[in-house]
Steps between C-alpha positions, in 0.01 A plus 500: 500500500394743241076531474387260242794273517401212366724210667379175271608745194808580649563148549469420136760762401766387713422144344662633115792668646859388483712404745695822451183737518363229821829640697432879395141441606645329886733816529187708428264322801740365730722799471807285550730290228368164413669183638791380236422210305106521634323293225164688273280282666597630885580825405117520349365363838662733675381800322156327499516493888592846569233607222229296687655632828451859449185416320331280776688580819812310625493178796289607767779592835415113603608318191787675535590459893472139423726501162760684772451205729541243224837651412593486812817200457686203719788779482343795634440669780341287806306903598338557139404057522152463570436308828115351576593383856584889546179607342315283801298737724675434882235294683422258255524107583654245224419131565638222351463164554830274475514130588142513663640828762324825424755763545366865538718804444395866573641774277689784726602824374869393523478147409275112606443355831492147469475307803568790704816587375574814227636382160630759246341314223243200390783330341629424826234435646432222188806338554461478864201330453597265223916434534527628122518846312155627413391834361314604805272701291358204308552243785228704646265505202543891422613389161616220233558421164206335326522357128225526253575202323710730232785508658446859626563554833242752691545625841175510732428544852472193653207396795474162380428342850866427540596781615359852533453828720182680699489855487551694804 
């Protein structure tokens, strides 16, 4: 930004522009053609953003590795899909108590031992345990779905006594 750019009075302006002059204005900072049929009100926001973008500083690098993640779909591909049982550091024990049994898995480079036997993933390992499909993930307490009342849904890591994991 120029010296003695003053954003708030920037802001203003774009405010008592048309429509017409809001698209010249998008062309001029994004430095690509608007979206057709964008309405005043969006195409203002996004002008405002990249204004108090180049004017602040943009997401720090770990806002936006977790946007990526977020976008990350049901449809796409299983390699860019985060995994948290992959993130576990090989060593580390998950317990879980089911039906009064504690069952104790340790994390391997290459997959679980459970019982003395190598399983490619938790979720086998869950529905060995139980007889039904179970995200082995949250079966073990690394993670589920808690609502705040709102209806939101928020995703936390789990170590509610259920389940849960010791470091190596």
């Amino acid at each position: 930004m120029k010296p003695g750019f003053d954003l708030d009075q920037e802001l203003a302006r774009l405010e008592g522009l048309t429509i017409f002059e809001l698209r010249g204005e998008w062309r001029r900072h994004l430095r690509m053609a608007p979206p057709m049929r964008l309405s005043r009100d969006l195409l203002l926001r996004g002008i405002a953003y990249r204004l108090q973008e180049k004017a602040l500083g943009g997401l720090s690098k770990t806002c936006l590795r977790r946007l990526s993640v977020a976008l990350v779909g049901p449809g796409d591909s299983p390699s860019r899909t985060p995994n948290k049982a992959a993130s576990l550091k090989p060593g580390t024990r998950l317990v879980r108590e089911w039906h009064g049994v504690t069952h104790v898995v340790l994390v391997h480079p290459d997959g679980f031992e459970w019982e003395g036997q190598q399983h490619r993933s938790l979720s086998v390992i869950a529905r060995a345990i139980t007889g039904a499909h179970w995200s082995g993930p949250r079966f073990f307490g690394l993670t589920r779905s808690v609502t705040d009342g709102t209806g939101s849904v928020e995703r936390r890591s789990a170590n509610n006594g259920t389940g849960g994991y010791e470091g190596a």
